[in-house]
MDTraj code that builds the backbone (N, CA, C; nanometers):
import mdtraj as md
import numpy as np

residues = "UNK UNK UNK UNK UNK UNK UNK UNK UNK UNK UNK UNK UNK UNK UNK UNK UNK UNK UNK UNK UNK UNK UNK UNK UNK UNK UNK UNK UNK UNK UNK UNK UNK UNK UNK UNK UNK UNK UNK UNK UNK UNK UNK UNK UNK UNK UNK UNK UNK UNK UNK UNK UNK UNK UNK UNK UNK UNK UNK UNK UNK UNK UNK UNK UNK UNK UNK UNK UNK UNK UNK UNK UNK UNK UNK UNK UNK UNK UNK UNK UNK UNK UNK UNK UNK UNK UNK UNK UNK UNK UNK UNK UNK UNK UNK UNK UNK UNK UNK UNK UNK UNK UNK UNK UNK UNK UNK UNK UNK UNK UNK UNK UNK UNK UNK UNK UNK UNK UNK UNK UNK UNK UNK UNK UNK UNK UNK UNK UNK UNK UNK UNK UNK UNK UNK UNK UNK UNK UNK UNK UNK UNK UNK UNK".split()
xyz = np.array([
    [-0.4193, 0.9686, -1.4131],
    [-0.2925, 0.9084, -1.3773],
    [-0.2915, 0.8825, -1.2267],
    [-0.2674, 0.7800, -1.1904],
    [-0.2179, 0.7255, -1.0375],
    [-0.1878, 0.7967, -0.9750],
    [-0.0353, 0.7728, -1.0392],
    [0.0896, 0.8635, -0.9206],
    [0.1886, 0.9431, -1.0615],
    [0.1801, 1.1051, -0.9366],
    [0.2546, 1.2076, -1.0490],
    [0.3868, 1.1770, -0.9440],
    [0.5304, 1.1796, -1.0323],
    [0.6498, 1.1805, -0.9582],
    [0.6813, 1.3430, -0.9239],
    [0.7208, 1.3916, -0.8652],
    [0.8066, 1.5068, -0.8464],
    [0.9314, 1.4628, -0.8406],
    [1.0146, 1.5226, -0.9631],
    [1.1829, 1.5132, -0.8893],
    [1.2417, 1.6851, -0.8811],
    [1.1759, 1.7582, -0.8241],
    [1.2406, 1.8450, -0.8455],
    [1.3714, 1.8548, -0.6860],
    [1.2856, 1.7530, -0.6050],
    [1.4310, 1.8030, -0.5187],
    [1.5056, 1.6853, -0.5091],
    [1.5055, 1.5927, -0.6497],
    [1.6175, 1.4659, -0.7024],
    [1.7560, 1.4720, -0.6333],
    [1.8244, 1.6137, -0.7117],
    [1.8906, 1.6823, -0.7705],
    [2.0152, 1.6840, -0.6320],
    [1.9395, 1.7735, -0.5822],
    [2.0114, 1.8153, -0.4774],
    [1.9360, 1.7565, -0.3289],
    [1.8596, 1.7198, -0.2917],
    [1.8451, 1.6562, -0.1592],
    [1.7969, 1.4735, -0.1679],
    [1.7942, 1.4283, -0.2749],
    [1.7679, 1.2760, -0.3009],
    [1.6512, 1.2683, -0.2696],
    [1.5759, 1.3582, -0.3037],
    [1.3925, 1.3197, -0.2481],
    [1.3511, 1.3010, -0.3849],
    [1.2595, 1.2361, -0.3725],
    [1.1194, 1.1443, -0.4873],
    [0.9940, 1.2292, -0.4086],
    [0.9331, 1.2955, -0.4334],
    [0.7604, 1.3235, -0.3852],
    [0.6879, 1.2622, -0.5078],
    [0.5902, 1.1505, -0.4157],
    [0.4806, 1.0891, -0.5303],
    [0.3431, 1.0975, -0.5059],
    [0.2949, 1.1747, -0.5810],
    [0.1211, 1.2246, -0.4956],
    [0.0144, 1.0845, -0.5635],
    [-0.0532, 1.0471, -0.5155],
    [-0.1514, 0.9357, -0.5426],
    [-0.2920, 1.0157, -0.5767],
    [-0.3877, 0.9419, -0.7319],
    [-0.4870, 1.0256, -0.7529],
    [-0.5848, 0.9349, -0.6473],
    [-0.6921, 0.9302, -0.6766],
    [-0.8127, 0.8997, -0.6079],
    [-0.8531, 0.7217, -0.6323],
    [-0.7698, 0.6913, -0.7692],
    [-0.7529, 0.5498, -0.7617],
    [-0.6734, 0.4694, -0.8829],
    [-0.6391, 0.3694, -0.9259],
    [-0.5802, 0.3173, -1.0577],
    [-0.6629, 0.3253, -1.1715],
    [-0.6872, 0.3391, -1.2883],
    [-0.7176, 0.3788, -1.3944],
    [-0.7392, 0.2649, -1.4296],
    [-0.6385, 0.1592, -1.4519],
    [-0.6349, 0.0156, -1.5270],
    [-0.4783, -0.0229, -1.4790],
    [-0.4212, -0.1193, -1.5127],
    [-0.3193, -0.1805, -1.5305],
    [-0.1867, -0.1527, -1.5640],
    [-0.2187, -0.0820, -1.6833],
    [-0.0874, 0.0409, -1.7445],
    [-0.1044, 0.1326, -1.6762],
    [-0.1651, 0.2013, -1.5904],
    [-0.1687, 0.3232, -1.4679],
    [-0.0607, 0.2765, -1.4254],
    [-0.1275, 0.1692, -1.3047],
    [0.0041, 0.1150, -1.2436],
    [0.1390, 0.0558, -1.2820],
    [0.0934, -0.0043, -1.3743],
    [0.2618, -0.0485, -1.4476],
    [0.3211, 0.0698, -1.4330],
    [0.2885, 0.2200, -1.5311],
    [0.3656, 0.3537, -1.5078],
    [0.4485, 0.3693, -1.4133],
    [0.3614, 0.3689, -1.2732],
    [0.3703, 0.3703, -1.1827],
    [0.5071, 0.2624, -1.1227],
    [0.5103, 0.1596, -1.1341],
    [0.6395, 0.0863, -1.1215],
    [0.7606, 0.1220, -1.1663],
    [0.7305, 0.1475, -1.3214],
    [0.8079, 0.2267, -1.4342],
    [0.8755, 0.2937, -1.4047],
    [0.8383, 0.3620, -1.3186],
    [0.9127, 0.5129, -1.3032],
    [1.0191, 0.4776, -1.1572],
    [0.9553, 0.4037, -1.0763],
    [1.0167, 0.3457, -0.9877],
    [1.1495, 0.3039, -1.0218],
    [1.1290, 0.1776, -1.0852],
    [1.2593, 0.1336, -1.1684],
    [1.3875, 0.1932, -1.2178],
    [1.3009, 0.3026, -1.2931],
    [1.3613, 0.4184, -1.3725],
    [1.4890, 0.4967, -1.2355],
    [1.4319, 0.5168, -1.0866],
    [1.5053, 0.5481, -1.0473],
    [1.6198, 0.4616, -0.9951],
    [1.6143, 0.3401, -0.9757],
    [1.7027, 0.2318, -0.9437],
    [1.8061, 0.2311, -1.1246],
    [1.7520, 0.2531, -1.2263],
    [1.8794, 0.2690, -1.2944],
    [1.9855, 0.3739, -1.3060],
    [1.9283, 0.4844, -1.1857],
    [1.9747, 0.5682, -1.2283],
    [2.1318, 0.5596, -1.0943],
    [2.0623, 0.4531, -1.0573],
    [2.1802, 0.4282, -0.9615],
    [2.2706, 0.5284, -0.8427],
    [2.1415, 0.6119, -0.7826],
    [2.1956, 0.6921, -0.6713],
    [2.0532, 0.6731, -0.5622],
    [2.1162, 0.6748, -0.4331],
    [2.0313, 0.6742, -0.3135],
    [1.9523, 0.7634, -0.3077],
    [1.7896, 0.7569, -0.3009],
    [1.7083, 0.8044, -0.2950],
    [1.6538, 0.8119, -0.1901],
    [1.5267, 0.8963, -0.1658],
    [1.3741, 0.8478, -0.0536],
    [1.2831, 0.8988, -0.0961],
    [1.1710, 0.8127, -0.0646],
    [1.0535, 0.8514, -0.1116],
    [0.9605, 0.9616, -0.0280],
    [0.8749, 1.0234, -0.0909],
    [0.7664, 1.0858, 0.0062],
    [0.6642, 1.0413, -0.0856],
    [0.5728, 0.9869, -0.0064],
    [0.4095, 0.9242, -0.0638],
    [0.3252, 0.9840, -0.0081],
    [0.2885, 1.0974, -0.1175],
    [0.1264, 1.1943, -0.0273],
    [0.0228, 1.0674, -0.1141],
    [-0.0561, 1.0099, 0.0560],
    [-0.1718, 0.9232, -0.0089],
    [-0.3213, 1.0377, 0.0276],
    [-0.2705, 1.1455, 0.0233],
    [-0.4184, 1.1932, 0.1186],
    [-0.5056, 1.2081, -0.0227],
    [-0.5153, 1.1416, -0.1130],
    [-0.6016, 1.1839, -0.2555],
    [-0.6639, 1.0083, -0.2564],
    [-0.5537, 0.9367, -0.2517],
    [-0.6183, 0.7916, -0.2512],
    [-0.8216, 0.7366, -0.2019],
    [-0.8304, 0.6653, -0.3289],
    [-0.9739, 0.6061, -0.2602],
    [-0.9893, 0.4822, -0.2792],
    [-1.0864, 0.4477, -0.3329],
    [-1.0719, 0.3324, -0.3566],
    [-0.9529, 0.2387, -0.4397],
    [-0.8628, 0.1319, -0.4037],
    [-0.8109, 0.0618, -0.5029],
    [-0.8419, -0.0782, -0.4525],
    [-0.8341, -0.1321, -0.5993],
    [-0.8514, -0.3016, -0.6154],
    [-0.7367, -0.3690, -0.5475],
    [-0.7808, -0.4858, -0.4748],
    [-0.6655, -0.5629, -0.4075],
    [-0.5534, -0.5889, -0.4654],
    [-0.6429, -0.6296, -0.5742],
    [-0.5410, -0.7080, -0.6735],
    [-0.3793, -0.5912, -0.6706],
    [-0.4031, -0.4904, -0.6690],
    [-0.2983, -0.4059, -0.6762],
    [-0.1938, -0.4139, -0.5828],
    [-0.2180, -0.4668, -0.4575],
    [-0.1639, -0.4630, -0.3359],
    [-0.1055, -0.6190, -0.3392],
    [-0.1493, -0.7054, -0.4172],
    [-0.0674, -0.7772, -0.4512],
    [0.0218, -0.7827, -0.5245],
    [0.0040, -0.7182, -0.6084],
    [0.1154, -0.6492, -0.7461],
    [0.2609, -0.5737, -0.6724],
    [0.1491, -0.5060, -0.5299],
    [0.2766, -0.4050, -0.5011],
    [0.3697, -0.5136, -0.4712],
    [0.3079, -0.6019, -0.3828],
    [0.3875, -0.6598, -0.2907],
    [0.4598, -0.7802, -0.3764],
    [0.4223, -0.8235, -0.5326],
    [0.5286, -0.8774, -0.5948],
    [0.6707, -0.7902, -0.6277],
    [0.6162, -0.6934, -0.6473],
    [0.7218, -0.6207, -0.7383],
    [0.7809, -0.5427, -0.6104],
    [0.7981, -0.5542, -0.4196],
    [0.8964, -0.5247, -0.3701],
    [0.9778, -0.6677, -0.3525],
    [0.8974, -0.8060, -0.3126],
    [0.9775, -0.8820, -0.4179],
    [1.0966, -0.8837, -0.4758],
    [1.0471, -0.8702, -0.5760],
    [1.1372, -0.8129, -0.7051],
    [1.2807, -0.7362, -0.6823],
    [1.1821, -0.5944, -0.6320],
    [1.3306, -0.5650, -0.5555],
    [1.4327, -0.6083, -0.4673],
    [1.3674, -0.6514, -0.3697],
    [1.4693, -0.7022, -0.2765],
    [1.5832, -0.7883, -0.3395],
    [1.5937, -0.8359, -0.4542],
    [1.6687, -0.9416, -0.5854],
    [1.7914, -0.8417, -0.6247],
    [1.7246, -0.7213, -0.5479],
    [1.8565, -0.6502, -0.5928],
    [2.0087, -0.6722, -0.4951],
    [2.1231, -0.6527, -0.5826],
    [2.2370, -0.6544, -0.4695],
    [2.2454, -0.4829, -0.3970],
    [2.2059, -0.3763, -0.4580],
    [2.1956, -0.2428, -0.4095],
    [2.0812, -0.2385, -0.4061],
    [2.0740, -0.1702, -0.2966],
    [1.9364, -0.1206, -0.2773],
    [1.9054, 0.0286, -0.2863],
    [1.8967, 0.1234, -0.3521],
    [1.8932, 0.2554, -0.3781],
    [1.8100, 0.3182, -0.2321],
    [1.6786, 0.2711, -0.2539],
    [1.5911, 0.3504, -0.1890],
    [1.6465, 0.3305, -0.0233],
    [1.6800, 0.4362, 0.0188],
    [1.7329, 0.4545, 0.1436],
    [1.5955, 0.4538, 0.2701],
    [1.4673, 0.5158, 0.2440],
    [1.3986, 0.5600, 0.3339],
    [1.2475, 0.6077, 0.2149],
    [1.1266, 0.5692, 0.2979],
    [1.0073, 0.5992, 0.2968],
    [0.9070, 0.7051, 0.3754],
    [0.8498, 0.8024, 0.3222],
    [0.8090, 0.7970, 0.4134],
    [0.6434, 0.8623, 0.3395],
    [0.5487, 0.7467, 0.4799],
    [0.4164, 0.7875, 0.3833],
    [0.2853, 0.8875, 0.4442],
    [0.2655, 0.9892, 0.3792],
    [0.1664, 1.0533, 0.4273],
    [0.0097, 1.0044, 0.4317],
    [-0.0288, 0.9406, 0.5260],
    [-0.1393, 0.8506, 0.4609],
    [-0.2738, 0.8650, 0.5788],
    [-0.3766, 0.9992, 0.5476],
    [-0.4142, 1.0355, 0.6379],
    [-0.5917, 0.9414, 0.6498],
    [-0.6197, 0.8221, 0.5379],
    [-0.7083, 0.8229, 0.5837],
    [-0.7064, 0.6458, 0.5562],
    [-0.8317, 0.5778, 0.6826],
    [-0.8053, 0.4150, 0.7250],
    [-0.8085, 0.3527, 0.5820],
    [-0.8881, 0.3586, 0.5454],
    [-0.8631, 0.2593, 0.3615],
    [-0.7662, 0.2270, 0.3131],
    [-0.7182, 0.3237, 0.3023],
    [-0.5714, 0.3037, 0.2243],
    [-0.4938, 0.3092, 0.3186],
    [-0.4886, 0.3004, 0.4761],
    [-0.3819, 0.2058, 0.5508],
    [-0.4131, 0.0924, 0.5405],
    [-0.4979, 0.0537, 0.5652],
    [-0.5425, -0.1047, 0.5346],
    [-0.4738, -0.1768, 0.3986],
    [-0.4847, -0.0833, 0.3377],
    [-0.4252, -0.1298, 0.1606],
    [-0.2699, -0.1607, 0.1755],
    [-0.2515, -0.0517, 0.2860],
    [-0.0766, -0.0588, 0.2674],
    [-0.0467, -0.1649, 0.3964],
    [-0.1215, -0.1632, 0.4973],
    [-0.0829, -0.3043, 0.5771],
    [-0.0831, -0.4340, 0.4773],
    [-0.1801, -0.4739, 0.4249],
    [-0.1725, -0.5937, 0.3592],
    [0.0035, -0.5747, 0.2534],
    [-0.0074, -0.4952, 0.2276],
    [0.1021, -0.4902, 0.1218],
    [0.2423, -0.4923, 0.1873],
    [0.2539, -0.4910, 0.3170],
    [0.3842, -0.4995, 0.3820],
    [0.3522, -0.6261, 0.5335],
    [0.2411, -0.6987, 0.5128],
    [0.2085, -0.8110, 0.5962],
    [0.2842, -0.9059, 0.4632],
    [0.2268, -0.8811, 0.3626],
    [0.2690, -1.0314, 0.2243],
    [0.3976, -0.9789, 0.2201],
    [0.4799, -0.8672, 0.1571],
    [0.5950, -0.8306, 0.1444],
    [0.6708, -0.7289, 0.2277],
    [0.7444, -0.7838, 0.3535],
    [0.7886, -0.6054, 0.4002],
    [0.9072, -0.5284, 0.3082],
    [0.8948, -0.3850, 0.3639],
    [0.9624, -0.3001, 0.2418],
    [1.1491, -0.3920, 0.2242],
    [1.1836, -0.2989, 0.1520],
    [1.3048, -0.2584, 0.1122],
    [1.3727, -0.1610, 0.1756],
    [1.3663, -0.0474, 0.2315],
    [1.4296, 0.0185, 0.2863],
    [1.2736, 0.0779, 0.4321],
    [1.3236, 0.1044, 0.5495],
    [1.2441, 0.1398, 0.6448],
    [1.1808, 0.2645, 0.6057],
    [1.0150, 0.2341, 0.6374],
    [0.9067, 0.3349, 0.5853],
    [0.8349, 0.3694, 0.7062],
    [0.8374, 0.5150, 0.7002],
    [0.7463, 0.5634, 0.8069],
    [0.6497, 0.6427, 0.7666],
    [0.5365, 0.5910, 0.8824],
    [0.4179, 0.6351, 0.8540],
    [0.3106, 0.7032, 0.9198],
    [0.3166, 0.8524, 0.8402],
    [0.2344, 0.9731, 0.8886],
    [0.1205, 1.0185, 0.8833],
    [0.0523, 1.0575, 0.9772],
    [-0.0711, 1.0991, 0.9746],
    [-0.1140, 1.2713, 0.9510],
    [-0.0049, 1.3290, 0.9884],
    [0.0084, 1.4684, 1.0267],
    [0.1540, 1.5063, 0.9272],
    [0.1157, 1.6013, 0.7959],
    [0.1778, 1.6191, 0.7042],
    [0.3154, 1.7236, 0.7506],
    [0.2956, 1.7447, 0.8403],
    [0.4373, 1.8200, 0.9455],
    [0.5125, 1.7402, 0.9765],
    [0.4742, 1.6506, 1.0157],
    [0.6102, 1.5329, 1.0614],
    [0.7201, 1.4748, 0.9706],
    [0.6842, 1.5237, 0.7848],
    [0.7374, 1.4468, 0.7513],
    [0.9098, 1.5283, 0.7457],
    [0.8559, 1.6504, 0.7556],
    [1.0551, 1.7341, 0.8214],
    [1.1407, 1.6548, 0.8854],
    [1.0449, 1.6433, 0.9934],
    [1.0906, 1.6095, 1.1402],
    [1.2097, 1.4934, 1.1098],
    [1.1283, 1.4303, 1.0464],
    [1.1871, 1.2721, 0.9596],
    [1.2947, 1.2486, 0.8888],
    [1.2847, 1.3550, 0.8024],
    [1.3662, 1.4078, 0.6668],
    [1.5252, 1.4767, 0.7723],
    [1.4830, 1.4785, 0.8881],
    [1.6073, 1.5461, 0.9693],
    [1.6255, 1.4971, 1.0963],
    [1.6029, 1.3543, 1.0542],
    [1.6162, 1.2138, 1.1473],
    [1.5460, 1.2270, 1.3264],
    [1.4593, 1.3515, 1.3135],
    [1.4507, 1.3835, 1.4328],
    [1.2658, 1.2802, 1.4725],
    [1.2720, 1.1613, 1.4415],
    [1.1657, 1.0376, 1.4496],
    [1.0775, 1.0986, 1.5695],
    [0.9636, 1.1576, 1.5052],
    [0.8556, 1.1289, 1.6144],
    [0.8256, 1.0226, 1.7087],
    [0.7718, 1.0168, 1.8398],
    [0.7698, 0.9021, 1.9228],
    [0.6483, 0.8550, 1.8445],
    [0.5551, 0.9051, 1.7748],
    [0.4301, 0.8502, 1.7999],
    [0.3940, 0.7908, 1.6205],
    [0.5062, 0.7821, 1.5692],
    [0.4364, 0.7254, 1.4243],
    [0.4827, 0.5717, 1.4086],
    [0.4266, 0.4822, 1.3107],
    [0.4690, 0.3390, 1.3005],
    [0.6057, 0.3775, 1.2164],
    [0.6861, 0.3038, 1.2294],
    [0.8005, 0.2545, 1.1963],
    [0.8303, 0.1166, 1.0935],
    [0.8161, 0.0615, 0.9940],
    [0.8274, -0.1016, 0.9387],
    [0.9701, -0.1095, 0.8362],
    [1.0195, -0.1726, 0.9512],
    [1.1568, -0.2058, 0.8806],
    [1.1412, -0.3174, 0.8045],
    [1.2625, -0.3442, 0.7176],
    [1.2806, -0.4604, 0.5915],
    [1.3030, -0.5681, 0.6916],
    [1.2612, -0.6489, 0.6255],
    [1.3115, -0.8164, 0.6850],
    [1.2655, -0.8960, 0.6455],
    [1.2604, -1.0050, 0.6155],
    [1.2145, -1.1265, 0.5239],
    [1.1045, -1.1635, 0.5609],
    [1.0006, -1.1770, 0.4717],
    [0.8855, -1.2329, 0.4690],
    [0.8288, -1.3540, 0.5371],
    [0.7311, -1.3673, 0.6484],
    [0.6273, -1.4849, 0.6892],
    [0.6527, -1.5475, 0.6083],
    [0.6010, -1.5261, 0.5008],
    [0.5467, -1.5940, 0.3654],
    [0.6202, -1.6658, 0.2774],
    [0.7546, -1.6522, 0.2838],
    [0.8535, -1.7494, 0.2268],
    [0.8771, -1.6864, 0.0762],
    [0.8111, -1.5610, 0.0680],
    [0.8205, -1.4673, -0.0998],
    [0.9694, -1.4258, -0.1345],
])
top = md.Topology()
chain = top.add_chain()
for i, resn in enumerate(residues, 1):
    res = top.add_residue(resn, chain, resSeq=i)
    for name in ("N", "CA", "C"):
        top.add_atom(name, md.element.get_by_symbol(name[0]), res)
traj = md.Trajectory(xyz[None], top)
């Protein structure tokens, strides 16, 4: 499997933790993976994400185009649930994966991005490191 969701701190602090395996399986991996996404936009309360990528290895482009249809997609929304991102993503590959995916589509709600799995508190308690990237929402180059 891709990505395992954690909701255990849903409930009471609006966090999503989504750990990434080592790569996509096939197609229905990732669909899941959207799936569940979705799943929290019906549930119709403000969320944020935490994305541990430190397991990620190889993935197919093609995926990073997928992502970047289906934020797309979202943005079609009139609410936007997901309040905040934030991604643990300690190694160059899979930043590269996630630049392309927010060069074609930028996010939906502002995602920050960590190298050092401590910072993501810091974040979570608005206290923004000077030294991590920042990519706010805003409409696409690309006319998507």
């Amino acid at each position: 499997m891709f990505a395992t969701y954690d909701f255990k701190e849903y409930h009471n602090k609006s966090i999503v933790r989504v750990y990434f395996s080592s790569t996509i399986e096939n197609d229905n991996d990732f669909q899941d993976f959207l799936n569940k996404w979705l799943f929290l936009y019906e549930l119709k309360n403000n969320f944020k994400f935490i994305f541990n990528c430190e397991n990620v290895g190889y993935v197919p482009i093609k995926y990073a185009i997928k992502m970047s249809l289906f934020i797309r997609c979202l943005k079609k929304n009139d609410i936007q649930y997901l309040q905040q991102s934030i991604i643990y993503i300690p190694n160059s590959s899979a930043k590269r994966l996630l630049d392309i995916i927010f060069t074609i589509q930028p996010p939906v709600a502002p995602v920050y991005i960590v190298n050092d799995i401590l910072q993501i508190d810091d974040i979570l308690n608005n206290n923004i490191p000077n030294n991590i990237e920042v990519i706010n929402p805003r409409r696409s180059f690309l006319n998507l």
